[in-house]
C-alpha positions as CSV (number, residue, x, y, z in Angstrom):
1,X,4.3,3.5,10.8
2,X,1.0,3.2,12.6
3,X,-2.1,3.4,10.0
4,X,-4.4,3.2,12.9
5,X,-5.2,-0.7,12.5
6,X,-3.9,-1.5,15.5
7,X,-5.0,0.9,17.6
8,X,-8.5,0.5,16.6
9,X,-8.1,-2.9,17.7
10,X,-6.6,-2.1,20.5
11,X,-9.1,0.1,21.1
12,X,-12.0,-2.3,20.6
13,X,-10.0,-4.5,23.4
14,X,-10.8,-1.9,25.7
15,X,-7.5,0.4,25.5
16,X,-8.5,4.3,25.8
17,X,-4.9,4.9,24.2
18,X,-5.7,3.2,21.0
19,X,-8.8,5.8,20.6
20,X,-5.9,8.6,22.0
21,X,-3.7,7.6,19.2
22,X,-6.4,7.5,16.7
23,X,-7.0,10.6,17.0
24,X,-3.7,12.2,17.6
25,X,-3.5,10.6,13.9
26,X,-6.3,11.9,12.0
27,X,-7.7,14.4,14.0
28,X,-6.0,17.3,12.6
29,X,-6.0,16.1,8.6
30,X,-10.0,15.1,9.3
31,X,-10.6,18.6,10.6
32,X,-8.9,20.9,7.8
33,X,-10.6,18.4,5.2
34,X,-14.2,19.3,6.6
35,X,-13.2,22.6,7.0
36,X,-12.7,22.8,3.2
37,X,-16.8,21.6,2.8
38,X,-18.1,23.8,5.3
39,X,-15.9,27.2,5.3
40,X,-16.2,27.2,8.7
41,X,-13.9,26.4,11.7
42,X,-16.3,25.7,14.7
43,X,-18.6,23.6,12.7
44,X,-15.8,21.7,10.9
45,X,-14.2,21.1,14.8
46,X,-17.7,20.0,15.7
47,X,-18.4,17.3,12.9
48,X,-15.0,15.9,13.6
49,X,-16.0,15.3,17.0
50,X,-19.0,14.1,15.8
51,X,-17.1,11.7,13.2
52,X,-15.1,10.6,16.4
53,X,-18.0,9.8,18.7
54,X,-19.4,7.8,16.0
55,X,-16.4,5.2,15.7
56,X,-16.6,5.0,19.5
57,X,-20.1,4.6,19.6
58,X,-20.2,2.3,16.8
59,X,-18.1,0.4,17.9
60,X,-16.6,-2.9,15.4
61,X,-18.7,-1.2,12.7
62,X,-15.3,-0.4,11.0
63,X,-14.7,-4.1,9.0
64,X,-11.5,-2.8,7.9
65,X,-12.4,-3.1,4.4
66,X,-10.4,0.0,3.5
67,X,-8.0,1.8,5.6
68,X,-9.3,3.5,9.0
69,X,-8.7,7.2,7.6
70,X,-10.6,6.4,4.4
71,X,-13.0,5.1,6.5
72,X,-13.1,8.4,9.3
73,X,-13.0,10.7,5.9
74,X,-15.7,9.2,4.9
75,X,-17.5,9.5,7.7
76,X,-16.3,13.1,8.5
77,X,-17.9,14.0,4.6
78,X,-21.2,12.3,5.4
79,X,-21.4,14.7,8.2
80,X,-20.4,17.8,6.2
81,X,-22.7,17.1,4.0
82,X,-25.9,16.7,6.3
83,X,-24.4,19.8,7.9
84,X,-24.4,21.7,4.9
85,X,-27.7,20.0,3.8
86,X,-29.3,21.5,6.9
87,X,-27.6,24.6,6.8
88,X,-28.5,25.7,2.7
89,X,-24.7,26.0,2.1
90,X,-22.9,24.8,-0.8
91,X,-19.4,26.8,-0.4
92,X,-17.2,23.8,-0.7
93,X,-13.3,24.6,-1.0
94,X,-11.6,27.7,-0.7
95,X,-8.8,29.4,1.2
96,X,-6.8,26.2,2.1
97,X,-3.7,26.9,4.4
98,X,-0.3,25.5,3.2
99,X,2.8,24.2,4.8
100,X,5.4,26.1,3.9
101,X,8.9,24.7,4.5
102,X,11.3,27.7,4.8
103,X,15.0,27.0,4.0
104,X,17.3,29.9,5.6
105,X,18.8,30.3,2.4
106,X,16.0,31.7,0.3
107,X,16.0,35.0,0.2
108,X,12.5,37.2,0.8
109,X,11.6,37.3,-3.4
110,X,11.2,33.7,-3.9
111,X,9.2,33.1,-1.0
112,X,7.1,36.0,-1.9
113,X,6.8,34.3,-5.8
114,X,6.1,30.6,-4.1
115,X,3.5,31.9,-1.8
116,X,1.9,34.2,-4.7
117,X,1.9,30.5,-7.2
118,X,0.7,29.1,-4.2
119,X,-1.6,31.7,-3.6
120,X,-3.2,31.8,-7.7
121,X,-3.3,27.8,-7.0
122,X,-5.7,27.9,-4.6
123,X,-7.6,30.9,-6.0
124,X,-7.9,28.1,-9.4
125,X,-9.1,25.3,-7.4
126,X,-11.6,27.3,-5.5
127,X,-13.5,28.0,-9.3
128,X,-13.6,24.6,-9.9
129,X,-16.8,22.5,-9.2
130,X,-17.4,20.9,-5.9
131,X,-16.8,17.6,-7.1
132,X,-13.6,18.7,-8.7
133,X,-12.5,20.6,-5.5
134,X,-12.9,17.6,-3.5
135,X,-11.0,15.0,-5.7
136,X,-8.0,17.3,-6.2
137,X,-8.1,18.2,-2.6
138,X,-8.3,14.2,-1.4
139,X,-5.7,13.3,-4.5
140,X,-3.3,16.4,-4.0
141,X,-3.9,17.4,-0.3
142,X,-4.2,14.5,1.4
143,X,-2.2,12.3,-0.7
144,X,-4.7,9.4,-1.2
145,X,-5.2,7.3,-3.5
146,X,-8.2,7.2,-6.0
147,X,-9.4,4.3,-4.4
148,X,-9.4,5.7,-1.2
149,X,-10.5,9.0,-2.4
150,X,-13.4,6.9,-4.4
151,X,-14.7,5.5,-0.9
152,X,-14.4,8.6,0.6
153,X,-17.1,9.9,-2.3
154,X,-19.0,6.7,-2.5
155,X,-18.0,6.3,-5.8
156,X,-15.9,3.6,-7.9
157,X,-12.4,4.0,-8.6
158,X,-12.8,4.6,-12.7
159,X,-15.1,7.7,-12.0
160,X,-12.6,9.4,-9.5
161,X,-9.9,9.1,-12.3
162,X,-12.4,10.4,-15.0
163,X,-13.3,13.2,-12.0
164,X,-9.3,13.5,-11.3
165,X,-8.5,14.0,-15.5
166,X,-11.5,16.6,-15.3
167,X,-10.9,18.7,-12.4
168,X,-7.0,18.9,-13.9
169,X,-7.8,19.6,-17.2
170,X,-10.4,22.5,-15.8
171,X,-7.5,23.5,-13.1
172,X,-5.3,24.0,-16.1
173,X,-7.7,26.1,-18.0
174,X,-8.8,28.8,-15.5
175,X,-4.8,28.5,-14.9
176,X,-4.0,29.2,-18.4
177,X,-6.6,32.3,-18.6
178,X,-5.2,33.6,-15.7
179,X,-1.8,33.6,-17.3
180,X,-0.3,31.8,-13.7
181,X,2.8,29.7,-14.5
182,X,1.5,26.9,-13.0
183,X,4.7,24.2,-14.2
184,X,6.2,26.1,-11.1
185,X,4.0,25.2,-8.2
């Protein structure tokens, strides 16, 4: 499996398809992730770009001290948040869309109740606090690890599990008020 490591270098050796495959990778993952910061879809397209152009124009500025997604995540949140900065907007998570893997044998009323869990899910984590939102969205969403969530956040690994231990033990709190079986999602 390609983690973009080597096309990155074969980008910096002067292959345009390394940059291609970079971001046939990460573009779509980078994009819904700023999308969550800035609620909205033209701007989050636009700071991805942005987040692109900069690893091409900063070219070998990537040491590959972490891996290159942590590293373009990181990058892509930099840019959220100078958007968002500029802008005066602090909406950070919200309406997230899901993958939804149908089986044909499910009949309508469970895929009604999964998307309706789904559905008081997300409602949850939108109450949470911004820090909160993001870690369970880099943690849960995008499957990293705290330590790649942590660079992503500029902070150290120990505070994204203390953030991580919060956000769930706030998640499961609004849950619980709102009576949503959550062991089911």
């Amino acid at each position: 499996m390609d983690t973009g490591i080597s096309s990155y270098r074969r980008f910096l050796e002067g292959d345009d398809e390394g940059l291609e495959r970079i971001i046939e990778l990460y573009s779509d993952g980078l994009m819904l992730f700023i999308y969550e910061l800035v609620r909205d879809i033209h701007a989050a397209e636009d700071l991805m770009e942005d987040a692109f152009a900069e690893l091409v124009f900063r070219k070998g500025q990537f040491r590959e001290e972490s891996s290159l997604k942590t590293y373009l995540y990181r990058t892509g949140r930099n840019k959220a948040l100078n958007y968002l900065r500029k802008n005066s907007l602090i909406s950070f998570f919200g309406d997230s869309p899901v993958k939804e893997e149908r089986d044909e044998t499910q009949d309508i009323e469970s895929i009604v109740l999964v998307r309706e869990l789904r559905r008081e899910m997300f409602d949850a984590v939108d109450k949470l606090k911004p820090d909160y939102r993001q870690v369970i969205y880099l943690l849960y969403f995008e499957d990293m690890s705290y330590a790649q969530a942590g660079k992503v956040m500029k902070k150290n690994e120990k505070q994204i599990k203390n953030l991580a231990y919060r956000a769930r033990r706030s998640l499961k709190e609004i849950l619980e008020k709102e009576n949503c079986d959550y062991e089911e999602l």
